[in-house]
C-alpha positions in Angstrom: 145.5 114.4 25.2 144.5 115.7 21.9 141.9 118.8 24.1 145.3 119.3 26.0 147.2 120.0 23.6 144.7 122.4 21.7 144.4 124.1 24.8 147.7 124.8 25.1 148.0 126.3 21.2 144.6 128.5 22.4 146.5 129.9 25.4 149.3 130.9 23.2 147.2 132.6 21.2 145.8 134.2 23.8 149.1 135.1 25.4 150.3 136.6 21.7 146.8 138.4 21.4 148.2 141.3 24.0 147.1 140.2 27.6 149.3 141.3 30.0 152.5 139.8 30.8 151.6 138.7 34.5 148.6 137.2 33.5 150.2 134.9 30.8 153.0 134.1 33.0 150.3 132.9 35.5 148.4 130.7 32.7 151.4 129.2 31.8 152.9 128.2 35.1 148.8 126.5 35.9 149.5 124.8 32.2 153.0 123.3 33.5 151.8 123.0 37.4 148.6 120.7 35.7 150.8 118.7 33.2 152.8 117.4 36.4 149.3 116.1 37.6 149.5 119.3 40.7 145.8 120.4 39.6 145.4 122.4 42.8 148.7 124.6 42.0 147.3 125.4 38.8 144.6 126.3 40.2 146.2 128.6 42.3 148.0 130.3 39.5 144.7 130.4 37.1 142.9 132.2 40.2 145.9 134.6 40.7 145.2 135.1 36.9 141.7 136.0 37.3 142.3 138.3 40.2 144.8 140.2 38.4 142.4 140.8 35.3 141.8 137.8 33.0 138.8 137.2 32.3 138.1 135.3 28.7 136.1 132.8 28.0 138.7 130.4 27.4 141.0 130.8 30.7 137.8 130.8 32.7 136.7 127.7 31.1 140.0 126.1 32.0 139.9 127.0 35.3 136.6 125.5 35.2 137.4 122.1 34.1 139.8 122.1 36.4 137.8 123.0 39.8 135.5 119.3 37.9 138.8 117.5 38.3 138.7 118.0 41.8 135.2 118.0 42.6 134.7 121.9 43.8 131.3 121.7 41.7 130.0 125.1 42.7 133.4 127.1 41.4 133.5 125.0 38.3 129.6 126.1 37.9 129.9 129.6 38.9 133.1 129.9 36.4 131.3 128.1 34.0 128.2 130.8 34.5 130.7 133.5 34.1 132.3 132.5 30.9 129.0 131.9 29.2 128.7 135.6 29.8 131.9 136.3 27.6 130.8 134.3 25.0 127.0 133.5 24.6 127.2 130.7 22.1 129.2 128.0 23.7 127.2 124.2 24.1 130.1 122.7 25.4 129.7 124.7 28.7 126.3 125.1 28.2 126.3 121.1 28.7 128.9 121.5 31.2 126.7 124.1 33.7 123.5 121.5 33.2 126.1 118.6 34.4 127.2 120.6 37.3 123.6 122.1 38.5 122.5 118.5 38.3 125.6 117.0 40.7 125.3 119.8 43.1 121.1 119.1 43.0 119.3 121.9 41.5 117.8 119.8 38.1 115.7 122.8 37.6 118.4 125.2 37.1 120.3 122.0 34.9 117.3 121.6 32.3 117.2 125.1 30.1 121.1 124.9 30.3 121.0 121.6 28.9 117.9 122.7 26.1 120.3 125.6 25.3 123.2 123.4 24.4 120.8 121.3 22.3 119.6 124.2 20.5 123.2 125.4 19.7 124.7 121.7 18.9 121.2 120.0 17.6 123.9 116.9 16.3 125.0 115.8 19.9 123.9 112.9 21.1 125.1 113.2 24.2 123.6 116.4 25.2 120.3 115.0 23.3 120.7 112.1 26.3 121.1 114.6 29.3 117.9 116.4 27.9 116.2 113.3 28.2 117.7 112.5 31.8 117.1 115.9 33.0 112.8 115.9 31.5 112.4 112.2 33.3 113.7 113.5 37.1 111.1 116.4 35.8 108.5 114.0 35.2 108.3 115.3 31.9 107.9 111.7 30.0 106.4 112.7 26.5 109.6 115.0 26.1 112.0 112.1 27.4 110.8 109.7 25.1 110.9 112.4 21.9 115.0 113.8 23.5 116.1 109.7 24.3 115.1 108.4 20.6 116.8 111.5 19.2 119.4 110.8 20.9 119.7 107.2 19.2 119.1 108.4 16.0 122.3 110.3 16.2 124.0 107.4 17.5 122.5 104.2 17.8 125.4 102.9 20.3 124.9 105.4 22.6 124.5 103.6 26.2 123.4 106.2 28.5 120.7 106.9 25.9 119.3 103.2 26.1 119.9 103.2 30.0 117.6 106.2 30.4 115.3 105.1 28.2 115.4 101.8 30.4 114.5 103.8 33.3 111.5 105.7 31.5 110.2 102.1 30.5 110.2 101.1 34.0 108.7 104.0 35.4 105.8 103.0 32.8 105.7 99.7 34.1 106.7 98.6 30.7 109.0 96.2 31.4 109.4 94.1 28.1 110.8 97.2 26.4 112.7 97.9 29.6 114.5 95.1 29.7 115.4 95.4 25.8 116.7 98.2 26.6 119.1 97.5 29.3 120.2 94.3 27.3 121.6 97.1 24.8 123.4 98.8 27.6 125.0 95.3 28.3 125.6 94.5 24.3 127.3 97.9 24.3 129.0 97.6 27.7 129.2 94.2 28.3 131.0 95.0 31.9 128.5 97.4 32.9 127.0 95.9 36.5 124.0 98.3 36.7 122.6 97.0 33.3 122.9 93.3 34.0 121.1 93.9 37.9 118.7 96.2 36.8 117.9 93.2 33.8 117.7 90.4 36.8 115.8 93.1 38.7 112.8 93.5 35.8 113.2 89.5 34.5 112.1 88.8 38.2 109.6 91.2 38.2 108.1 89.0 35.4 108.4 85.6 37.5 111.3 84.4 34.4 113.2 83.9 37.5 115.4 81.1 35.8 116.8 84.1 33.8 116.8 87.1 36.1 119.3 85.2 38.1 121.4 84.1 35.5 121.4 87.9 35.4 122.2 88.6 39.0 125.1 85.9 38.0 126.9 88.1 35.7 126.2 91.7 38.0 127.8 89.6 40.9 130.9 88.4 38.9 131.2 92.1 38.1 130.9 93.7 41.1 134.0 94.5 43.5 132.2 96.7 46.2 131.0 94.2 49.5 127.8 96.5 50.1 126.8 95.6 46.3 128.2 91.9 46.2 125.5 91.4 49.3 122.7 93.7 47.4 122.9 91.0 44.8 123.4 88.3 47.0 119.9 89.2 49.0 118.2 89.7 45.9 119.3 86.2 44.3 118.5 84.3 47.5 115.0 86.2 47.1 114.4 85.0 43.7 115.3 81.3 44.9 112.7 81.5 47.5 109.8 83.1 45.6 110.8 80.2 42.8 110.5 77.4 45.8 107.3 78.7 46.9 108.4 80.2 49.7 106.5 83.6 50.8 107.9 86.6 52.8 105.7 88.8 55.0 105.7 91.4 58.3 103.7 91.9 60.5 103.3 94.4 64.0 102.7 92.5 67.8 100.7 94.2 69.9 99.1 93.4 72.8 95.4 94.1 72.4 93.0 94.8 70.0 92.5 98.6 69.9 96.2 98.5 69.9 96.2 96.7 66.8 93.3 98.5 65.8 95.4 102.1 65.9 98.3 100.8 64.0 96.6 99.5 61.3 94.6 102.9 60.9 97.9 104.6 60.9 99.5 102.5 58.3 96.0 102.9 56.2 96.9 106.9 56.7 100.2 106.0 55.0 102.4 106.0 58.2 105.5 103.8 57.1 105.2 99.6 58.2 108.8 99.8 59.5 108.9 102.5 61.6 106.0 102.1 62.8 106.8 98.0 64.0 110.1 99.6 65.7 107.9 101.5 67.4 105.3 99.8 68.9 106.1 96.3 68.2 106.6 93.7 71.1 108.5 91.0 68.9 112.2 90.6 68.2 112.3 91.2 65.0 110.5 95.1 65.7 113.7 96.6 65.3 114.3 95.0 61.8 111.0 96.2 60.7 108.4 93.2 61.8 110.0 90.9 58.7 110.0 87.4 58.4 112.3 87.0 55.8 111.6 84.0 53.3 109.6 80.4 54.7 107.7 78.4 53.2 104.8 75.8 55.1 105.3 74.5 58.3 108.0 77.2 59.6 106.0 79.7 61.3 102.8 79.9 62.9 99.9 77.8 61.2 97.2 80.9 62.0 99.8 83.9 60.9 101.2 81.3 57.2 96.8 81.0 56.4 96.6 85.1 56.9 99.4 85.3 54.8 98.0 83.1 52.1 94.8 85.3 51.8 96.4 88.5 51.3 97.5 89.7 47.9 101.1 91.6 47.9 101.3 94.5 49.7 98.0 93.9 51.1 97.7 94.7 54.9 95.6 92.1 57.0 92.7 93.0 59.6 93.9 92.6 63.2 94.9 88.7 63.9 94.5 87.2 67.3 97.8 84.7 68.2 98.5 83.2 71.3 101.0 86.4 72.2 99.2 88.8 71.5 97.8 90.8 68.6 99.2 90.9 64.5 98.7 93.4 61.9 100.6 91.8 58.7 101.5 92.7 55.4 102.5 90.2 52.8 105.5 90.9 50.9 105.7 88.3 47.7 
């Protein structure tokens, strides 16, 4: 309410600066068109605005944030581009243009608009954070570390900082620090779902599986979406299983040897396991990627459970003769 309202006192300025008549009249019907929630009026009179001449900094940046209010990413971003022409020294929309050349997928264009607004507002924490964000996708991790912990230094209870610097942890395979860092996300935002499952995710990682679901507990209770509710569900019963002793593999029927033979030269190639069982696969369960789901001794086959048993995770077996045929298998836990 508060930016609204300055931005109204700014276009009256504007208006009693000498712009043309026509043009303010535009302004000010998009200014009452918006405060009746009709966004795409407004934006009709701001364009008409533009078309008949205005063109400062602070209409276009209007019309920008309005085009983000209804998700035309490429005006707001191309507006935004053109007001930063007007007026060099602006982070706001310097921030702004990174945000929007991120959402519509060019992070390369996103990062030296994002290290501009840093430069001109050095006290931000949150444009500190998206410089951060915008170095990990690079892959640039000694600058995400130095642009995250900045970030926190300027404020300390800044959640997206800790989230990304969750992330960068993980991608390090550090996962104590990870996790510390997502349990500030949740101290922070104790109703934030992504923290609490990506804490279950990592506590399971370490076999504390006691705890990661206790975790999955509290990102289930949050969630409301049915695709997510049975993400967590899937990944809970997993965590029961693997703390039951119960082991998950795949594996690829075929009917002869050289068969088997090609397939497991393909997947040593890097060919993907999935695709490759829907291909060539003569079991049911082909289709669904050759997986077994969870089962512990005794449920399947007594030669296919001991081939298991000798592979490490993610290992791939040597061709194993069955009584149907041929296996190639990977284990999965």
């Amino acid at each position: 309410m508060r930016r609204a309202w300055l931005m109204g006192l700014a276009l009256l300025a504007w208006g009693r600066a000498g712009a043309e008549p026509a043009l303010v009249e535009h302004v000010q019907r998009g200014e009452a068109l918006a405060a009746q929630g009709q966004v795409a009026l407004a934006i009709g009179e701001y364009e008409k605005a533009l078309e008949e001449g205005a063109g400062s900094a602070l209409v276009l940046n209007r019309l920008a944030a309005f085009y983000l209010q209804v998700g035309e990413l490429e005006k707001a971003n191309k507006t935004l581009r053109r007001s930063l022409q007007e007026n060099p020294g602006q982070p706001q929309v310097c921030f702004e243009l990174a945000r929007t050349f991120q959402a519509i997928g060019q992070p390369d264009s996103a990062l030296p608009y994002a290290i501009q607004a840093r430069d001109l507002a050095p006290e931000s924490s949150a444009i500190h954070t998206l410089v951060g964000l915008l170095q990990l996708e690079a892959g640039q991790l000694q600058e995400t570390r130095a642009a995250l912990d900045r970030a926190l230094e300027l404020d300390p209870r800044n959640p997206e900082a800790h989230r990304f610097l969750g992330v960068y942890y993980t991608r390090l395979d550090s996962l104590e620090p990870a996790i510390a860092q997502f349990q500030q996300v949740a101290r922070i935002l104790p109703e934030d779902l992504e923290a609490h499952n990506n804490i279950g995710f990592l506590l399971a990682r370490q076999q504390r599986y006691d705890q990661a679901l206790e975790a999955y507990e509290r990102a289930r209770e949050l969630a409301r979406d049915p695709e997510l509710l049975r993400a967590i569900a899937i990944n809970m019963e997993a965590v029961q299983a693997i703390r039951a002793g119960k082991m998950r593999a795949r594996y690829i029927l075929v009917d002869t040897q050289a068969q088997a033979r090609e397939v497991l030269q393909r997947l040593q190639k890097g060919e993907d396991f999935e695709a490759l069982a829907a291909q060539f696969s003569r079991a049911a369960n082909g289709r669904d990627g050759g997986d077994t789901g969870f089962f512990g001794p005794g449920e399947l086959l007594e030669e296919f459970e001991k081939a298991v048993l000798q592979l490490d995770k993610g290992q791939i077996s040597e061709p194993l003769a069955v009584p149907l045929g041929v296996m190639v298998i990977q284990r999965l836990n």
